[in-house]
C-alpha positions as CSV (number, residue, x, y, z in Angstrom):
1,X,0.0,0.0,0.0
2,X,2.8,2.2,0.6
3,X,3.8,2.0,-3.0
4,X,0.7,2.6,-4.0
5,X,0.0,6.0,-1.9
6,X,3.2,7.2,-2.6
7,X,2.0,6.9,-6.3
8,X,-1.2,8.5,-6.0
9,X,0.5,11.1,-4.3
10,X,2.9,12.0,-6.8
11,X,-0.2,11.7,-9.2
12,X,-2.4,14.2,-7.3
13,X,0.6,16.5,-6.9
14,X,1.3,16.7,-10.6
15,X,-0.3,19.7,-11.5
16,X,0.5,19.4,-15.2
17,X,-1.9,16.4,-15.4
18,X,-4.9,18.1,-13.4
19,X,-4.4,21.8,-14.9
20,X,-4.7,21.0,-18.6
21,X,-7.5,22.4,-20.5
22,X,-10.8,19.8,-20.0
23,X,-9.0,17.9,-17.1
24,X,-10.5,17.5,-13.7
25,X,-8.9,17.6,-10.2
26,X,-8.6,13.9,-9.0
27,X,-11.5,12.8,-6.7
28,X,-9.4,11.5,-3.1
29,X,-12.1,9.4,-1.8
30,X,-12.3,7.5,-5.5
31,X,-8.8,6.0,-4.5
32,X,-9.4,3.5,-1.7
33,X,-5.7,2.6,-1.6
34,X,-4.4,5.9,-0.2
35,X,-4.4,6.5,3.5
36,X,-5.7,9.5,5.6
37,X,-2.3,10.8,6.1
38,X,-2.0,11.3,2.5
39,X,-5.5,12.8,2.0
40,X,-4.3,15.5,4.5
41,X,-1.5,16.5,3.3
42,X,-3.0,16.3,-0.1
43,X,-5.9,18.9,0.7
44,X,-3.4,21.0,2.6
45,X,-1.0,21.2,-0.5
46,X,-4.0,22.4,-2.6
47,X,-5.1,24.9,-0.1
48,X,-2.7,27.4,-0.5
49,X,-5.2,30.2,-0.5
50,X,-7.8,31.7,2.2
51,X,-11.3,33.5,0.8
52,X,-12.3,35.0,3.6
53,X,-16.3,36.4,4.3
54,X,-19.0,37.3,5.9
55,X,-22.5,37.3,5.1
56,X,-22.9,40.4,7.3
57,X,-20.8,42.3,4.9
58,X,-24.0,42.0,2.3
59,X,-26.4,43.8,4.8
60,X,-24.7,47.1,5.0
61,X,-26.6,49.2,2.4
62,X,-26.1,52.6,1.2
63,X,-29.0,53.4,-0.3
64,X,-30.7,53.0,-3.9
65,X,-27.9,53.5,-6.5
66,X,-25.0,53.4,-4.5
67,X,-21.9,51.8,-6.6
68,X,-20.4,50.5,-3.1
69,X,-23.4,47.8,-3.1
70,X,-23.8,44.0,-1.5
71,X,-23.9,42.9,-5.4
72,X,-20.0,43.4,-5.4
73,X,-19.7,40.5,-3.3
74,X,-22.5,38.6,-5.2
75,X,-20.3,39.3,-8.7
76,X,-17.2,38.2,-7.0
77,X,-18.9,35.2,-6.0
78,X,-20.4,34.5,-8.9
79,X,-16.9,34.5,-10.8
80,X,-15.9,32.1,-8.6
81,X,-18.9,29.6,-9.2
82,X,-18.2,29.9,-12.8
83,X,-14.6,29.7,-12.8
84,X,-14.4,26.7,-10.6
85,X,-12.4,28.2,-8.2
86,X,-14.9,28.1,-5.1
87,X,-13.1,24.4,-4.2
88,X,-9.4,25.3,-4.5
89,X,-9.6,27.6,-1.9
90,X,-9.7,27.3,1.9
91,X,-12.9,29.1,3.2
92,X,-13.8,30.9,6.2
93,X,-15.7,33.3,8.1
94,X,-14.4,36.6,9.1
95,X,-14.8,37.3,13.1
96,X,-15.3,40.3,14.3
97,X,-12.3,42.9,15.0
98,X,-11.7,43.9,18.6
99,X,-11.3,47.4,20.1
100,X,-7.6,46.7,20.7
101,X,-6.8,45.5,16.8
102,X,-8.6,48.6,15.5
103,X,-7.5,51.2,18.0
104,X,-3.6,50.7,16.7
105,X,-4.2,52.3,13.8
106,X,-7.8,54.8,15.0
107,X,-8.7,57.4,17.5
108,X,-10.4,56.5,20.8
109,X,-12.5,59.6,19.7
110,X,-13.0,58.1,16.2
111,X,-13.7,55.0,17.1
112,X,-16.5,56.2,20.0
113,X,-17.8,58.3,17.4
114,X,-18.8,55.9,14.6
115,X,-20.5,53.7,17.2
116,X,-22.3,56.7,18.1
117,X,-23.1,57.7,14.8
118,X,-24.8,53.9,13.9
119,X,-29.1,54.7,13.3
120,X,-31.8,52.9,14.3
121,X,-33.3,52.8,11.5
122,X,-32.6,54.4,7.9
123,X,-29.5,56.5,6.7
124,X,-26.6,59.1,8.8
125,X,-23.9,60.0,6.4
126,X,-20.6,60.6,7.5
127,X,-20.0,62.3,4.6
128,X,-21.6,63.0,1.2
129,X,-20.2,59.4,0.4
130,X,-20.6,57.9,3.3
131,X,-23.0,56.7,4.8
132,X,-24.4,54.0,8.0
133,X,-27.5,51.8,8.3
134,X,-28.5,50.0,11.5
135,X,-26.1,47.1,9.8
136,X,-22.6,48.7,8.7
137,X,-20.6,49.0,12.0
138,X,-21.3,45.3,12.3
139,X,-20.1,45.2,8.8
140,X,-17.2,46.8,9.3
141,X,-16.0,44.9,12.4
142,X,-16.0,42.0,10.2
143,X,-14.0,43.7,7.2
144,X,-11.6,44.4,9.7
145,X,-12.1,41.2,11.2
146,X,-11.4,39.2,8.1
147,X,-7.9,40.9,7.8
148,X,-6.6,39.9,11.2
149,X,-7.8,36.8,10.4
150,X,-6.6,36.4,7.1
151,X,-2.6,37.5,8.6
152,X,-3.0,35.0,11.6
153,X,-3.7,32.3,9.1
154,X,-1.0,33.2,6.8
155,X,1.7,34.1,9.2
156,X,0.7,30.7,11.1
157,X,1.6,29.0,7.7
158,X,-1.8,27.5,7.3
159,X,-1.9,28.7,4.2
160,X,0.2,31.1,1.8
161,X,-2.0,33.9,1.2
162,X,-5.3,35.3,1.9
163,X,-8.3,37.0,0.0
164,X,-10.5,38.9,1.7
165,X,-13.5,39.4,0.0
166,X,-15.7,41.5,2.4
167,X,-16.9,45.4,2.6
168,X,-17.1,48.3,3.5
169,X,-13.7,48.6,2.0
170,X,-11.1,50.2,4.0
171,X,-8.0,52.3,2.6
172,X,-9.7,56.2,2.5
173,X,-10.2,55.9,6.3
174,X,-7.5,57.2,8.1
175,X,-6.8,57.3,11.8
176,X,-9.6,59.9,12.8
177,X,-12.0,60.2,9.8
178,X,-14.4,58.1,7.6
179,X,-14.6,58.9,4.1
180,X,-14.6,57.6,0.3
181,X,-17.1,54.4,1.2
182,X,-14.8,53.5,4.3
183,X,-14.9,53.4,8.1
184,X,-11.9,51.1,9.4
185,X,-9.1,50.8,7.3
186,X,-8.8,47.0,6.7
187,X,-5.3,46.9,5.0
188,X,-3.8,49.1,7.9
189,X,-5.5,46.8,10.5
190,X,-3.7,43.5,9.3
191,X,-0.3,45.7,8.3
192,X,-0.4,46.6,13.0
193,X,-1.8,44.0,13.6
194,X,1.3,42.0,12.1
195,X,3.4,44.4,13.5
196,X,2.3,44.3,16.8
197,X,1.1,41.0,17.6
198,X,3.4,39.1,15.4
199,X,6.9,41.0,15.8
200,X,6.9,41.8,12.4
201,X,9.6,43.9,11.8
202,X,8.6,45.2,7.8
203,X,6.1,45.2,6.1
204,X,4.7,46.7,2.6
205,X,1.5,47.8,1.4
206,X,0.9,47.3,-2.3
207,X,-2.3,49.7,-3.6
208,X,-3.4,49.6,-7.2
209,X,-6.9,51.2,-6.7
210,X,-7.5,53.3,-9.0
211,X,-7.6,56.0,-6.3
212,X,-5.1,56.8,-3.6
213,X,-4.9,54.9,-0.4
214,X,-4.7,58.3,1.4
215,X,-6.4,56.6,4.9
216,X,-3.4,54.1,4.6
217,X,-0.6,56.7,4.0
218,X,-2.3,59.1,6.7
219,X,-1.5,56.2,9.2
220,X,1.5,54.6,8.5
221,X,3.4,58.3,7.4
222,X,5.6,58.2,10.3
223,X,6.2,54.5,10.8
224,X,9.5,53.6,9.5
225,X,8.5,50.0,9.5
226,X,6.0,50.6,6.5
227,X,6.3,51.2,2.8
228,X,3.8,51.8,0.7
229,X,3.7,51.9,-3.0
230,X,0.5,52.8,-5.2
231,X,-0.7,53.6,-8.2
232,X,-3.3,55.7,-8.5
233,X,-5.6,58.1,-11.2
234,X,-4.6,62.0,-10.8
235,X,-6.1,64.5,-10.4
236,X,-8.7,62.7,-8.9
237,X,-10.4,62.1,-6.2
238,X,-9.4,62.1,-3.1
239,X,-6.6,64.5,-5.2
240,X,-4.1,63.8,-2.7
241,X,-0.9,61.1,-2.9
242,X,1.1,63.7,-5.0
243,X,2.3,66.5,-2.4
244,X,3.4,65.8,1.7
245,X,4.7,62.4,0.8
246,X,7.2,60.6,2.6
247,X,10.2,58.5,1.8
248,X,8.5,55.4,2.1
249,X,5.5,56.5,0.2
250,X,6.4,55.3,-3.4
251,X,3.0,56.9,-5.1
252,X,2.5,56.8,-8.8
253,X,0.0,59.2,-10.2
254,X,-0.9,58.1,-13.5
255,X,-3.3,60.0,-15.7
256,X,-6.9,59.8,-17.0
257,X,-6.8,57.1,-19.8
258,X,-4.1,55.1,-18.7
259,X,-3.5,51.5,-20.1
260,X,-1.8,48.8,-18.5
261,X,1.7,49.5,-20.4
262,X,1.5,52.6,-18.2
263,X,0.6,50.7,-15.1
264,X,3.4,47.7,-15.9
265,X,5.9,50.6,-16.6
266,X,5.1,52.3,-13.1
267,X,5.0,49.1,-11.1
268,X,8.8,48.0,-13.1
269,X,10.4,51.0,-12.6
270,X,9.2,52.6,-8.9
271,X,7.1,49.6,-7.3
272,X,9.8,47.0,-7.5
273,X,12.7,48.6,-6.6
274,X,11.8,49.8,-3.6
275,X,10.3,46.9,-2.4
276,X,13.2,44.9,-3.1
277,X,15.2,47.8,-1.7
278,X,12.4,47.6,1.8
279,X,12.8,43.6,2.0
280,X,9.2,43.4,3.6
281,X,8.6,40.5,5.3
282,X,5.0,40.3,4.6
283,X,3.1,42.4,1.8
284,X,-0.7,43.5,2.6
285,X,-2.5,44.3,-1.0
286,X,-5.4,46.8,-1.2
287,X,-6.8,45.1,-4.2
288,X,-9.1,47.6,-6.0
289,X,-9.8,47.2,-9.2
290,X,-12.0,50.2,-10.1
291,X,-9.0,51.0,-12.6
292,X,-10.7,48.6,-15.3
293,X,-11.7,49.7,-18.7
294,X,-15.5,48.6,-18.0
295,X,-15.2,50.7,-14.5
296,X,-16.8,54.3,-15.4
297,X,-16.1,55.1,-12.3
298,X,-13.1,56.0,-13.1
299,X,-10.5,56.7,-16.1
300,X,-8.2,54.3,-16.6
301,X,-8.1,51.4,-18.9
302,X,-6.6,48.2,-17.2
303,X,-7.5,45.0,-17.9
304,X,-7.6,41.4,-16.4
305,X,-4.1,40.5,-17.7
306,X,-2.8,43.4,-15.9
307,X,-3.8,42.2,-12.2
308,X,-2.7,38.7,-13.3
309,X,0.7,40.2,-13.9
310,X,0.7,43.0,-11.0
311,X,-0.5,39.8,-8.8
312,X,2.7,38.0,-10.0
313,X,5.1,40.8,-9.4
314,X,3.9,40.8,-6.0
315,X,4.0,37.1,-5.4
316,X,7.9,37.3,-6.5
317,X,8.6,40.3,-4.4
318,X,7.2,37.9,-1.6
319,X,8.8,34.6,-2.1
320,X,12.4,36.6,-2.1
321,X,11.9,38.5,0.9
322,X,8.8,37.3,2.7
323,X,8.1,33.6,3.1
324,X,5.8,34.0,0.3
325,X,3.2,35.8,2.8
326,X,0.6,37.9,1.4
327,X,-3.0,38.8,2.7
328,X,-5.1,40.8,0.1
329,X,-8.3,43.1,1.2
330,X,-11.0,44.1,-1.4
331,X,-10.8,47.9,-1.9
332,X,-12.8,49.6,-5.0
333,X,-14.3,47.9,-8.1
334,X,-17.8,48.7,-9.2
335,X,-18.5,47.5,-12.5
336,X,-20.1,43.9,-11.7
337,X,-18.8,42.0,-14.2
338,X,-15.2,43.3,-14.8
339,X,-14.9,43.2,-10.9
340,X,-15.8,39.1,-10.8
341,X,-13.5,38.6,-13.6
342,X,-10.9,40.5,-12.3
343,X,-10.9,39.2,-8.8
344,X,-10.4,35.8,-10.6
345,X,-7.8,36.8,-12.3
346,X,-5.9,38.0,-9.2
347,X,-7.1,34.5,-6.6
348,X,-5.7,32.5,-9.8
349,X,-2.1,34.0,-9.3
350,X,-2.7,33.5,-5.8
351,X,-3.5,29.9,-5.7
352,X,-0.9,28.9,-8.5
353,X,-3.6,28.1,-10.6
C-alpha cells in the first residue's frame, strides 16, 4: 500500500496532469488505496489560498444607486462559481475585530464616534459618500475582522496567502476620519496587527486602486517599518498622494486614460525597486480594481491580464523576501462584471492556478 500512496500522491501532486484544458482535479475518496495521512496533506497542498467572508458584509446598504453595493460580493462570488475556483480555496468566516486590533491604527475619539453615529433605522452619512444603516458597523467589524484573520492564518503558515472578499472597504479611512465608502481601514488593521502581535519587523503595502490609499498613507506616514507603494488616477479624487509624501510612500500618479503599459511601466520601474530595496517580510494588497476599462467610475483602462501580472510581481517580491506571505483586502471595483472577472484573475495568481 505504501507504493501505492506514494504513487497516488505524486499523481495528485502533478499539476500538469490536473491543470490542462478539460482535465479535472482527482476525486481523493475514489482511491481506496491511499491513506488519511495522505489525504491531508493532499488537501493541505492544494489549499494554499484563504477566501475569507461574511455574510454580514452584504447587509450594509447605502442606499438606492449606490456603486459601493452588497452585489459586489455577489459578482465576485459568482466568478468564482463559474470559474471553478470556489473548491481550490480554503474558506472561512471573518470574526469580528476587537477594540484593541482597530484602536492601533484609529482614534479613541474616532472609534466612540462611529459607534455613536450607527441609526436605528434608515440612513446618517458621514459624509456626502458615506454613509451607515443600523447594519454597517457590524459590517465593518467584520471587514476588519477578516484581515486579522486572514494575517493569523498566513503568518501561522496555514496557508500562503489570503483573500478577503468582504466590505465596506477600507484604505480612504484614516486614523480619525471616515470617508470615500470607508470606516476602518482593513489593510492598515492587518499591516499593525502583524506588527504588533506578530513582531513583524517590515512590512509593505501594495495599492493599485484606482484612487489613492490616502487613509493608509495618513496612518503609516511616520512609521518607518511601512512602505507603501501605489498607483493611482490624478487629479482625482481624493486629489491627494502627489504633495506631503514621505520616503516610504512610493505613489505613482498616472493619468486619465491610462493602459496597463503605463501601469506595468510604473510598477517595473518605482514599485519593484523599492520593495526589493524595503525587503518586507509580509506584503498587505489593497486590491481595488475600479481602474478597469469597464469601470466608469473612473479613467483608466486596465484589464484582467494586468492584475494577473501585478498579482505575480507581487508574489515574487514575496517569495524573495517574505516567506511567500501575502493577505489581500478588497478595496474599490464597481463594475459587476469586470470586478468578478478581475478578482479571478488576481485569486488564480494567488492559488498557483
Amino acid at each position: 500500500m505504501q507504493e501505492t500512496c506514494h504513487g497516488v500522491c505524486n499523481s495528485l501532486h502533478d499539476r500538469s496532469c490536473w491543470r490542462r484544458p478539460g482535465s479535472t482535479l482527482p476525486t481523493v475518496s475514489a482511491l481506496p488505496t491511499v491513506d488519511a495521512d495522505c489525504v491531508a496533506r493532499y488537501h493541505l497542498w492544494i489549499m494554499t489560498t484563504a477566501f475569507i467572508r461574511h455574510r454580514e458584509c452584504l447587509l450594509h446598504d447605502m442606499g438606492q444607486h449606490h456603486p459601493e453595493c452588497p452585489d459586489r460580493l455577489h459578482a465576485i462570488e459568482d466568478q468564482l462559481i463559474a470559474s471553478g475556483l470556489v473548491g481550490y480555496l480554503a474558506e472561512h468566516d471573518a470574526p469580528l475585530a476587537t477594540r484593541g486590533q482597530l484602536a492601533r491604527v484609529h482614534s479613541a475619539e474616532y472609534l466612540d464616534a462611529l459607534e455613536v453615529a450607527v441609526p436605528a433605522r434608515g440612513l446618517v452619512h458621514l459624509d456626502p459618500d458615506t454613509a451607515m444603516n443600523p447594519h454597517s458597523l457590524q459590517a465593518a467589524l467584520r471587514a476588519a475582522g477578516a484581515a486579522v484573520l486572514a494575517t493569523d492564518l498566513v503568518i501561522a503558515g496555514e496557508v500562503s496567502n489570503a483573500f478577503c472578499s468582504v466590505r465596506p472597504p477600507g484604505h480612504h479611512a484614516e486614523r480619525r476620519r471616515a470617508m470615500g465608502f470607508c470606516f476602518y481601514n482593513n489593510v492598515a488593521v492587518a499591516a499593525a496587527h502583524a506588527l504588533e502581535a506578530h513582531g513583524l519587523q517590515r512590512v509593505a503595502v501594495v495599492d493599485f486602486d484606482v484612487h489613492h490609499g490616502n487613509g493608509t498613507e495618513d496612518i503609516f506616514r511616520d512609521d518607518a517599518r511601512v512602505l507603501m507603494v501605489s498607483t493611482f488616477q490624478h487629479p482625482f479624487y481624493p486629489y491627494s498622494g502627489v504633495d506631503g509624501r514621505s520616503a516610504r510612500m512610493v505613489n505613482i500618479p498616472l493619468a486619465a486614460y491610462s493602459d496597463g503599459g503605463k501601469f506595468r511601466a510604473a510598477v517595473q520601474s518605482a514599485w519593484l525597486p523599492a520593495l526589493e530595496a524595503f525587503a518586507p517580510q509580509m506584503i498587505f494588497v489593497s486590491a481595488g480594481f475600479d481602474a478597469h476599462r469597464e469601470d466608469d467610475m473612473a479613467s483608466l483602462a486596465l484589464v484582467e491580464a494586468d492584475y494577473a501580472w501585478v498579482t505575480q510581481q507581487i508574489k515574487s517580491v514575496a517569495e524573495q523576501h517574505a516567506q511567500g506571505r501575502i493577505v489581500s483586502m478588497l478595496e474599490g471595483g464597481y463594475n459587476l462584471s469586470a470586478l468578478g472577472r478581475s478578482v479571478v484573475a488576481h485569486l488564480k495568481v494567488l492559488a498557483d492556478l
